[in-house]
N, CA, C and O atoms as a GROMACS GRO file, in nm:
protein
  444
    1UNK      N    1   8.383   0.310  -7.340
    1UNK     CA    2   8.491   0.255  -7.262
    1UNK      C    3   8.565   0.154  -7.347
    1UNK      O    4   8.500   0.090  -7.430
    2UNK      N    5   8.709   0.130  -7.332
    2UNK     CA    6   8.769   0.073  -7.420
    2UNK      C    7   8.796  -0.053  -7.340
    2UNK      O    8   8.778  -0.070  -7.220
    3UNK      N    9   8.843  -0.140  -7.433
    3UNK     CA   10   8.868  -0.264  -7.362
    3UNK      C   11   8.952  -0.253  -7.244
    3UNK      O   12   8.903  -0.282  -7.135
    4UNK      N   13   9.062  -0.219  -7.252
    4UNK     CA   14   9.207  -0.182  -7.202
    4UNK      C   15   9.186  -0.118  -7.050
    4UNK      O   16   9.247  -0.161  -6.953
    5UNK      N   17   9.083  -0.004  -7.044
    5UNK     CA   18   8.971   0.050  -6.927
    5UNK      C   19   8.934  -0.041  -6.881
    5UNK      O   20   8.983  -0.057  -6.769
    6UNK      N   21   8.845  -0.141  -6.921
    6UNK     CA   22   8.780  -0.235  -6.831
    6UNK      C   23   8.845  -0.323  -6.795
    6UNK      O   24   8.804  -0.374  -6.691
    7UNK      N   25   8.980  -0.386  -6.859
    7UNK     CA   26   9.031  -0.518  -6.792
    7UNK      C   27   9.125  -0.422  -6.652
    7UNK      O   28   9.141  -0.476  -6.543
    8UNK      N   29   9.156  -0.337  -6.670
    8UNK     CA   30   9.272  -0.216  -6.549
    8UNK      C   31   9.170  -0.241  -6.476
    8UNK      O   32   9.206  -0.318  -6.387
    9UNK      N   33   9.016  -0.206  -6.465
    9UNK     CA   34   8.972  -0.136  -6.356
    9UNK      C   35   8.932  -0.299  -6.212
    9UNK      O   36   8.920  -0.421  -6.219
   10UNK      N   37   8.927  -0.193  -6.104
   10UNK     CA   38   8.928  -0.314  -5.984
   10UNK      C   39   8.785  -0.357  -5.988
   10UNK      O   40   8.717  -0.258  -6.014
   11UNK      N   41   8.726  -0.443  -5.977
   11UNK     CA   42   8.572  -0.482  -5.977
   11UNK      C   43   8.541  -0.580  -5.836
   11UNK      O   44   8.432  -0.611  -5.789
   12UNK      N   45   8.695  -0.619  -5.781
   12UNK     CA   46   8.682  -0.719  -5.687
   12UNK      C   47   8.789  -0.688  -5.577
   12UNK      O   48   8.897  -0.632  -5.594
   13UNK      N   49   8.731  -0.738  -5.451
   13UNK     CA   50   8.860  -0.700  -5.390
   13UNK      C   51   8.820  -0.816  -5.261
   13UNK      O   52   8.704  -0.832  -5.221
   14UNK      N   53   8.933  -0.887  -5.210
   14UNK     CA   54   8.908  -0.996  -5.095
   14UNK      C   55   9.018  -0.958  -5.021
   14UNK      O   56   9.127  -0.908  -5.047
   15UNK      N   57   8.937  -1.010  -4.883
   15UNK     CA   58   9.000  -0.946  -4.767
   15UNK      C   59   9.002  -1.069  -4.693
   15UNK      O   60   8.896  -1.131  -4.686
   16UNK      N   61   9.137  -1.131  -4.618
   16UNK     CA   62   9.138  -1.255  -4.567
   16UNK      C   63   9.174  -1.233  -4.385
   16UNK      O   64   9.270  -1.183  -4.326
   17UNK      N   65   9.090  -1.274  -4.353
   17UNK     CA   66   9.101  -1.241  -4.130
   17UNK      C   67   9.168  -1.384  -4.081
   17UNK      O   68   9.128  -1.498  -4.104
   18UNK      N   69   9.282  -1.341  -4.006
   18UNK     CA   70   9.289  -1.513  -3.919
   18UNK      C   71   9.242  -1.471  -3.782
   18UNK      O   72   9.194  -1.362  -3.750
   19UNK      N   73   9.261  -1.567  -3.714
   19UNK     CA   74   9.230  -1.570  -3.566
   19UNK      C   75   9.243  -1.386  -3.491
   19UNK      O   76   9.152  -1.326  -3.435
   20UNK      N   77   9.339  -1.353  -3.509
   20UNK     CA   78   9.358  -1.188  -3.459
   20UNK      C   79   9.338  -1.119  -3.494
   20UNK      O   80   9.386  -1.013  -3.453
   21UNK      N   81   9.235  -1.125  -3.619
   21UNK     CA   82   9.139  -1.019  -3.663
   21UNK      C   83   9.211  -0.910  -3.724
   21UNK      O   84   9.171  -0.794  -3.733
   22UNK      N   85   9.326  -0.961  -3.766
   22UNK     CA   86   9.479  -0.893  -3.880
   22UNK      C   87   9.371  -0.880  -4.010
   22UNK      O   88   9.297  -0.977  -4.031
   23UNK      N   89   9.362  -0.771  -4.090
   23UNK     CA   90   9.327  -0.800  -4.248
   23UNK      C   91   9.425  -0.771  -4.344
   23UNK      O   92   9.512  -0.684  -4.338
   24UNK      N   93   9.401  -0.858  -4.438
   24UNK     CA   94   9.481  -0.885  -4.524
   24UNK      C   95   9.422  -0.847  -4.679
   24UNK      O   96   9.352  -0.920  -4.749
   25UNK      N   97   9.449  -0.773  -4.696
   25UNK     CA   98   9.352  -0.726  -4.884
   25UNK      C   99   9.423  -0.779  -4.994
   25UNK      O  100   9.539  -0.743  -5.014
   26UNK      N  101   9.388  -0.831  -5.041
   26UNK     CA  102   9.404  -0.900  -5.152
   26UNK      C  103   9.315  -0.834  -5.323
   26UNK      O  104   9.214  -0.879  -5.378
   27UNK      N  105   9.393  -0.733  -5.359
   27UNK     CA  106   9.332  -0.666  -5.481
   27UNK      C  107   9.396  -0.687  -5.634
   27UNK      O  108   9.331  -0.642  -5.729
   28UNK      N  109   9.519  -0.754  -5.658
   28UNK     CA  110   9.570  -0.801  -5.751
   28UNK      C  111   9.470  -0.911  -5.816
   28UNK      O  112   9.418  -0.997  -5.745
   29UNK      N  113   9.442  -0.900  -5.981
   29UNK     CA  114   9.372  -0.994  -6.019
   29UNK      C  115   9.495  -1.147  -6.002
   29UNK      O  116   9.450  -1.254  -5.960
   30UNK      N  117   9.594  -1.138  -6.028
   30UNK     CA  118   9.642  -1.278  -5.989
   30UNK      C  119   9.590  -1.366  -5.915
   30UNK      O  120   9.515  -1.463  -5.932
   31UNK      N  121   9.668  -1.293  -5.787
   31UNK     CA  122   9.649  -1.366  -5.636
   31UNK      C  123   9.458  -1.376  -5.647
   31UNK      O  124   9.423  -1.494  -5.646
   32UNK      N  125   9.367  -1.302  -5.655
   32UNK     CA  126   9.240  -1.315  -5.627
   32UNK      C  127   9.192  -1.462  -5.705
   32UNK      O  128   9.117  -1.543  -5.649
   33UNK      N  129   9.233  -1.476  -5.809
   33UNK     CA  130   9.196  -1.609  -5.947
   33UNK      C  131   9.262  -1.711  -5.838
   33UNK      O  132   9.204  -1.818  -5.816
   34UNK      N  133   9.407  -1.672  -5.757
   34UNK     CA  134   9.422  -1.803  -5.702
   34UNK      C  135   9.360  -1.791  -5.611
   34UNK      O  136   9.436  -1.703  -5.569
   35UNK      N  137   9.290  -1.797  -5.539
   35UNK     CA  138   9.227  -1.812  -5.426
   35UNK      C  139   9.085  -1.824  -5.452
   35UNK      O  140   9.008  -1.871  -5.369
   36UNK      N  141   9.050  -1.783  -5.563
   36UNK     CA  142   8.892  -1.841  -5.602
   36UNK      C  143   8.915  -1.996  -5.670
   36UNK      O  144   8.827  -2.081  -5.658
   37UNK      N  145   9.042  -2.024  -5.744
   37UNK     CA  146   9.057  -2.150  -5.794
   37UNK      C  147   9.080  -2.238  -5.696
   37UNK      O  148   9.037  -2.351  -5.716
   38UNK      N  149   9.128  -2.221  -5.610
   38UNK     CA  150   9.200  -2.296  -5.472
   38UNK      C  151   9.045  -2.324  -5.414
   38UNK      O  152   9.019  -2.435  -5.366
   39UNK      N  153   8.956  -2.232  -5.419
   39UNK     CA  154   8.829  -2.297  -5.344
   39UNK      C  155   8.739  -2.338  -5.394
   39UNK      O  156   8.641  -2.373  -5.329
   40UNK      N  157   8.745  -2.350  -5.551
   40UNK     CA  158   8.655  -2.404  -5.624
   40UNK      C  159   8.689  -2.592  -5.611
   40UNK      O  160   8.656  -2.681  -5.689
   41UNK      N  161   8.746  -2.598  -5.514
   41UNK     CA  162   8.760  -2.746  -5.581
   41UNK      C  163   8.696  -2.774  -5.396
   41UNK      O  164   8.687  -2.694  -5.303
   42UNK      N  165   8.666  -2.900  -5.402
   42UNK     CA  166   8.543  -2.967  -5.299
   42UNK      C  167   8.678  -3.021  -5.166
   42UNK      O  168   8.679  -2.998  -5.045
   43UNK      N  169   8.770  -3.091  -5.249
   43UNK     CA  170   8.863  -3.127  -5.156
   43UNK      C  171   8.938  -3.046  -5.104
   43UNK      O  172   8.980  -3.068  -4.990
   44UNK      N  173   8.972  -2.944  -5.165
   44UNK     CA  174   9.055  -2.836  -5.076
   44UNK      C  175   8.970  -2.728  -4.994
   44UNK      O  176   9.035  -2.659  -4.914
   45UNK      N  177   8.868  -2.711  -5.002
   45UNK     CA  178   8.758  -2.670  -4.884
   45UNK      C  179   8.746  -2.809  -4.729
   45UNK      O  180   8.727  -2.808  -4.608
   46UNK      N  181   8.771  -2.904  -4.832
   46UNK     CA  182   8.760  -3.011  -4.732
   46UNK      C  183   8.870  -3.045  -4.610
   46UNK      O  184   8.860  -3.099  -4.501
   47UNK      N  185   9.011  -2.969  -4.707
   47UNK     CA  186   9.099  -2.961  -4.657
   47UNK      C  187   9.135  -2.872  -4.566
   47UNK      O  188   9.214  -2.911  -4.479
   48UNK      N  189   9.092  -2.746  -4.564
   48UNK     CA  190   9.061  -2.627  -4.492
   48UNK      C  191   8.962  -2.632  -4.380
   48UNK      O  192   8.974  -2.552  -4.287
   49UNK      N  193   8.868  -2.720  -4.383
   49UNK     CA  194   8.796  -2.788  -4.283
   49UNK      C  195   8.886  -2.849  -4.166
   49UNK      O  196   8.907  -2.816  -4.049
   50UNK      N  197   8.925  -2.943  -4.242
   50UNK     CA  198   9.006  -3.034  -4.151
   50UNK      C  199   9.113  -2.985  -4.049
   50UNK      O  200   9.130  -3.040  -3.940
   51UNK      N  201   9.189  -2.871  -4.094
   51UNK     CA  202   9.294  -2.850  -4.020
   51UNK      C  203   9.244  -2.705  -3.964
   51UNK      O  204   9.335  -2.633  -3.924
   52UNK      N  205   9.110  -2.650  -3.955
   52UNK     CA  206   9.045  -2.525  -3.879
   52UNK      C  207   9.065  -2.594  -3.710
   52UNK      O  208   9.044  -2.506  -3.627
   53UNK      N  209   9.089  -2.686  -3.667
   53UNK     CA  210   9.107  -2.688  -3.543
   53UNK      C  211   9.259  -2.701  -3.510
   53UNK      O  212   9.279  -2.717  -3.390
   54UNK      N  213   9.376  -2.699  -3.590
   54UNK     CA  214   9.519  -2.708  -3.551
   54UNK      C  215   9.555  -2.772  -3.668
   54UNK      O  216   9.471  -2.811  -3.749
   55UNK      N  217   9.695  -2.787  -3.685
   55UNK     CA  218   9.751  -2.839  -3.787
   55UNK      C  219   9.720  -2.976  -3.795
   55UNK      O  220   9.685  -3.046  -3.700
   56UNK      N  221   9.739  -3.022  -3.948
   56UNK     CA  222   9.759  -3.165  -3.967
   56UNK      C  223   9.890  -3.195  -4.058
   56UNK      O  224   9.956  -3.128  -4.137
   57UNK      N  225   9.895  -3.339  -4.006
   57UNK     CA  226   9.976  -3.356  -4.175
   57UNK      C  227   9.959  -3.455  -4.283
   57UNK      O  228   9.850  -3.512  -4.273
   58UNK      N  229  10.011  -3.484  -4.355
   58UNK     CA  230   9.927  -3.555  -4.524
   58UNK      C  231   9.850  -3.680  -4.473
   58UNK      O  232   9.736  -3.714  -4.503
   59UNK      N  233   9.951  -3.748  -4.378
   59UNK     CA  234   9.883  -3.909  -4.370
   59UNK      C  235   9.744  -3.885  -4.300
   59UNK      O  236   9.638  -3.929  -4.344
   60UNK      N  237   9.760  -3.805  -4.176
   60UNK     CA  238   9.680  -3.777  -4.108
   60UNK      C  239   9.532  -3.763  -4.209
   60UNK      O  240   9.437  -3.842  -4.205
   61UNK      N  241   9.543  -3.646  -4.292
   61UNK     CA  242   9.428  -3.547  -4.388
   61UNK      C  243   9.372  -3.657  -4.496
   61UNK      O  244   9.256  -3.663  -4.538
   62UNK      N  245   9.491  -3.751  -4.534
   62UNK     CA  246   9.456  -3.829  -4.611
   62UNK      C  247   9.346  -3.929  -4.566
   62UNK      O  248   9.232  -3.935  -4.613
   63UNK      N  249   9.398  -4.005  -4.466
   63UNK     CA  250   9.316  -4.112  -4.397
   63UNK      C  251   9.158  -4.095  -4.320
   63UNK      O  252   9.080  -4.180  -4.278
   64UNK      N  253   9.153  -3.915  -4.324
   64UNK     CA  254   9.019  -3.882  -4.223
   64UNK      C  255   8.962  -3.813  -4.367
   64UNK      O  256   8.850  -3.765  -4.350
   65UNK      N  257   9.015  -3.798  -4.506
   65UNK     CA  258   8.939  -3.771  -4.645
   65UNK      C  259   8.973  -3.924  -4.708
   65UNK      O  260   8.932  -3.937  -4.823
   66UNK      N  261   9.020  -4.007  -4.667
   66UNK     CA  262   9.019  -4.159  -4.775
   66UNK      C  263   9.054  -4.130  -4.866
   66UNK      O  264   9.024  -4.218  -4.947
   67UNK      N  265   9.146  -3.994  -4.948
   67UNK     CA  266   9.192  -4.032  -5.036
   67UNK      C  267   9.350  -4.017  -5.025
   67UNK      O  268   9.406  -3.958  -4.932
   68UNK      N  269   9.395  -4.060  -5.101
   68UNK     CA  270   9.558  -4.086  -5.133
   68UNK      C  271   9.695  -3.956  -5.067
   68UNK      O  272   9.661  -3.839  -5.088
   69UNK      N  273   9.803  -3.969  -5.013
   69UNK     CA  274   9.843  -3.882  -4.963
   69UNK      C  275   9.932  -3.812  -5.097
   69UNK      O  276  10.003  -3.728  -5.043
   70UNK      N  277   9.954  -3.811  -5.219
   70UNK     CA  278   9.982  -3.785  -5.341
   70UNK      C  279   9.912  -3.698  -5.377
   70UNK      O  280   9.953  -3.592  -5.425
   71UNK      N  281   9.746  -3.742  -5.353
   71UNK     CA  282   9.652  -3.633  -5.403
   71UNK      C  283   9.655  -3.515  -5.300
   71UNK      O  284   9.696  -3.401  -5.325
   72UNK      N  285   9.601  -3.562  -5.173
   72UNK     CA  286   9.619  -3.471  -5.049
   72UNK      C  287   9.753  -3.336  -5.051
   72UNK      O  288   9.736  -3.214  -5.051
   73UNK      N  289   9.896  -3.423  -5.054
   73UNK     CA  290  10.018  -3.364  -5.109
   73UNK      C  291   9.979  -3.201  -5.227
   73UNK      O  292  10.004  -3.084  -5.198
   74UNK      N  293   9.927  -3.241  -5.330
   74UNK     CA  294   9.919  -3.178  -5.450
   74UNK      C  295   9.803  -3.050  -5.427
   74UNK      O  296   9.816  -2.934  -5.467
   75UNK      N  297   9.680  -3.110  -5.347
   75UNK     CA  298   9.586  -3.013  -5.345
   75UNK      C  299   9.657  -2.907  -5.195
   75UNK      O  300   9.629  -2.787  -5.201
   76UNK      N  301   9.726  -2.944  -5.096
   76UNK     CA  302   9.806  -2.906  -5.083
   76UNK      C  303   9.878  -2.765  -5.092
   76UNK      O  304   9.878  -2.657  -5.033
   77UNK      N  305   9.946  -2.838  -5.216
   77UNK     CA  306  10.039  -2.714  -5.301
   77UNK      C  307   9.993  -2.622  -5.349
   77UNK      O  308  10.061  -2.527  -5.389
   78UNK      N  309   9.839  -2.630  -5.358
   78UNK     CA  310   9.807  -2.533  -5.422
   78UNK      C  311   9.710  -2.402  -5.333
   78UNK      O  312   9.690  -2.287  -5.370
   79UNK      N  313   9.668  -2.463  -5.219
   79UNK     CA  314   9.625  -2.363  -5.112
   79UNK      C  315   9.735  -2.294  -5.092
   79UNK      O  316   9.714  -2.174  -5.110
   80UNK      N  317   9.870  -2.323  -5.054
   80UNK     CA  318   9.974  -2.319  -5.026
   80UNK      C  319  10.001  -2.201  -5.088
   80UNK      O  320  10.024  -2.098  -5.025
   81UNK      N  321   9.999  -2.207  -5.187
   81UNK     CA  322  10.047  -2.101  -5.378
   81UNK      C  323   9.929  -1.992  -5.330
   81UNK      O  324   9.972  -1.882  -5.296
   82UNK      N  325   9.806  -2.010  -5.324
   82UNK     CA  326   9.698  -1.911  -5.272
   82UNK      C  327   9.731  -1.855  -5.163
   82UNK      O  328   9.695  -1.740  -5.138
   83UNK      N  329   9.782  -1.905  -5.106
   83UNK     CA  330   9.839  -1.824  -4.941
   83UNK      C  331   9.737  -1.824  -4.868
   83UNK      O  332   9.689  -1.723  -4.815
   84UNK      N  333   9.686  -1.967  -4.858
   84UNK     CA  334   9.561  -1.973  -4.768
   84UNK      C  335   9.612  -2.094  -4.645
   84UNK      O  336   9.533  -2.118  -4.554
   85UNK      N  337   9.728  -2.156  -4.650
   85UNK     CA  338   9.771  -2.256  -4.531
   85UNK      C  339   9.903  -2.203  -4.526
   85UNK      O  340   9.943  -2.112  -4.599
   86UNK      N  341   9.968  -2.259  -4.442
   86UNK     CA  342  10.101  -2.254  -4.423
   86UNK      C  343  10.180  -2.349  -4.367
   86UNK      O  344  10.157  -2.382  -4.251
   87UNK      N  345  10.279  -2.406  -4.433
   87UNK     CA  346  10.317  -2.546  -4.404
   87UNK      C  347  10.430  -2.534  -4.336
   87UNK      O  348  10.514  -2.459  -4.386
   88UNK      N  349  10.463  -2.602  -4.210
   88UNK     CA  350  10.564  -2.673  -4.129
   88UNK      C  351  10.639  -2.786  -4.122
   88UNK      O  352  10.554  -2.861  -4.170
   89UNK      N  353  10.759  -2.878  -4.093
   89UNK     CA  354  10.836  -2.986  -4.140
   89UNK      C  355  10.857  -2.994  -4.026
   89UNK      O  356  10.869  -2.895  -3.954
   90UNK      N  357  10.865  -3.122  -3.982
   90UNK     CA  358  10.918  -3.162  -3.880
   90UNK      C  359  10.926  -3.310  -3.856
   90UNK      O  360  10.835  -3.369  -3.914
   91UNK      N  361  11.025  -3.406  -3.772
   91UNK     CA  362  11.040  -3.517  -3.798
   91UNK      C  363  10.965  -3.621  -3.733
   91UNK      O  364  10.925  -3.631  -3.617
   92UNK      N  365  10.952  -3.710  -3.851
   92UNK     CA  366  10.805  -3.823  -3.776
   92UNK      C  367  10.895  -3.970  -3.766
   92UNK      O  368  11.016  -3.992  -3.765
   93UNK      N  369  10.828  -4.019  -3.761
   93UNK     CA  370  10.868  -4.187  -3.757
   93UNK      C  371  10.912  -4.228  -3.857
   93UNK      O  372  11.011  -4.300  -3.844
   94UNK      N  373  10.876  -4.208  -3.958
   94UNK     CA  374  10.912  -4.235  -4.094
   94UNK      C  375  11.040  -4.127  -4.169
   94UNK      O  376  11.071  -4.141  -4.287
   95UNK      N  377  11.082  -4.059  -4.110
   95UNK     CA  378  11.129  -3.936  -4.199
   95UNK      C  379  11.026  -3.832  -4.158
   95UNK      O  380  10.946  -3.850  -4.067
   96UNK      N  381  11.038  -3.683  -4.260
   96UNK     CA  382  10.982  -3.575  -4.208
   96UNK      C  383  10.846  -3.592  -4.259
   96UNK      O  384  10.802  -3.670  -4.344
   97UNK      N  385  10.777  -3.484  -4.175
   97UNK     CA  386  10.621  -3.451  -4.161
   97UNK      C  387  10.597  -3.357  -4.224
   97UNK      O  388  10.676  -3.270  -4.187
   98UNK      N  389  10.515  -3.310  -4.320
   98UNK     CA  390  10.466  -3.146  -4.353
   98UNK      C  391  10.354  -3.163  -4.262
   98UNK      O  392  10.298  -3.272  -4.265
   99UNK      N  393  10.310  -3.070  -4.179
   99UNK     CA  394  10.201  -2.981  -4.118
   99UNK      C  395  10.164  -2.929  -4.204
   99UNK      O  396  10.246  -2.898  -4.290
  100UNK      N  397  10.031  -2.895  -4.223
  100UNK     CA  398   9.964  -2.775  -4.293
  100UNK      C  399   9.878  -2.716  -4.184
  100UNK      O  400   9.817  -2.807  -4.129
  101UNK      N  401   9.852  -2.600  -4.133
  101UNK     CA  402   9.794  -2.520  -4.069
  101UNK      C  403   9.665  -2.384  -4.181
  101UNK      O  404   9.670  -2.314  -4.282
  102UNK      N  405   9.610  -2.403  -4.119
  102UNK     CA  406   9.501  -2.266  -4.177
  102UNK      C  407   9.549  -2.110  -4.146
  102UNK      O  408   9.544  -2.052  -4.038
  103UNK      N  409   9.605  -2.054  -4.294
  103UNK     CA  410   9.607  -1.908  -4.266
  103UNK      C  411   9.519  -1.802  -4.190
  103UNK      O  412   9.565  -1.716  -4.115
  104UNK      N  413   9.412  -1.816  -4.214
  104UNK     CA  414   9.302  -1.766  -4.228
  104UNK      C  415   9.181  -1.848  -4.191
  104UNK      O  416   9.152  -1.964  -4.221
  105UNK      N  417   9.111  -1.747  -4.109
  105UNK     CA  418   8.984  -1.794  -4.091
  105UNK      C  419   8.846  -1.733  -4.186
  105UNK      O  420   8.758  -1.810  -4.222
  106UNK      N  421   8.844  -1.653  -4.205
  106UNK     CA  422   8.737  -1.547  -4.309
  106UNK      C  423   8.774  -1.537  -4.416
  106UNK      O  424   8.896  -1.557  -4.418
  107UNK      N  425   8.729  -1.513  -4.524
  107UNK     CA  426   8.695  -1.450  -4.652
  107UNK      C  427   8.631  -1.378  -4.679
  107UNK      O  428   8.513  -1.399  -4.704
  108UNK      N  429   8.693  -1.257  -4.684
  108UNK     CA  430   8.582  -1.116  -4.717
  108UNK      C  431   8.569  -1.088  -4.870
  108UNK      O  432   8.673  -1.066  -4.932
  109UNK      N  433   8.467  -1.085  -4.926
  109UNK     CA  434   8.445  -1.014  -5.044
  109UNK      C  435   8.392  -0.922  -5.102
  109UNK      O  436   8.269  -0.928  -5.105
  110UNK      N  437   8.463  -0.795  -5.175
  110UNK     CA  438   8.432  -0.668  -5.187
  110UNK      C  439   8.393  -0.651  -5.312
  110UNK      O  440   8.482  -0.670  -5.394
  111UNK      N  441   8.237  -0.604  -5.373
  111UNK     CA  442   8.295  -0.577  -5.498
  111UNK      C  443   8.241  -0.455  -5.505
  111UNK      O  444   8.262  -0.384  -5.603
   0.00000   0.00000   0.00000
């Protein structure tokens, strides 16, 4: 088998469920790297925690994780890029709000 064979062939495949039991396959090596990188990190699992019961938004996520809404903001962006939240705007006291909500409830993995 040649190199060229093995990097083409599929070895992995993730399947993402929200609440209505919709699936979603995810077989592109791209998108799959983002969504394993997006959960390799402690705070953005933490973050995915947090908003499994309804949306939040930064100040909110920040203040119930103690850390900074900059950092919160950034880790964020990058579930976001994975297509694992989905963010909403809307106006607060201060100026506008991002919401982040949970795409998805499951992670299926196929190999």
């Amino acid at each position: 088998m040649e190199i060229n064979e093995l990097t083409e062939s599929k070895v992995l495949k993730v399947g993402l469920l929200n609440n209505f039991s919709d699936l979603v396959e995810i077989d592109t090596d791209k998108e799959i790297e983002l969504i394993v990188k997006a959960l390799s990190s402690k705070t953005r699992r933490s973050i995915l925690q947090e908003i499994q019961s309804g949306p939040m938004d930064v100040s909110n996520l920040a203040a119930n994780l103690e850390m900074t809404e900059a950092n919160i903001s950034a880790q964020i962006k990058k579930l976001e890029k994975a297509g694992l939240v989905d963010c909403d705007y809307s106006s607060g006291r201060h100026g506008v709000r991002k919401l982040s909500k949970i795409k998805y409830n499951q992670l299926l993995l196929q190999f």
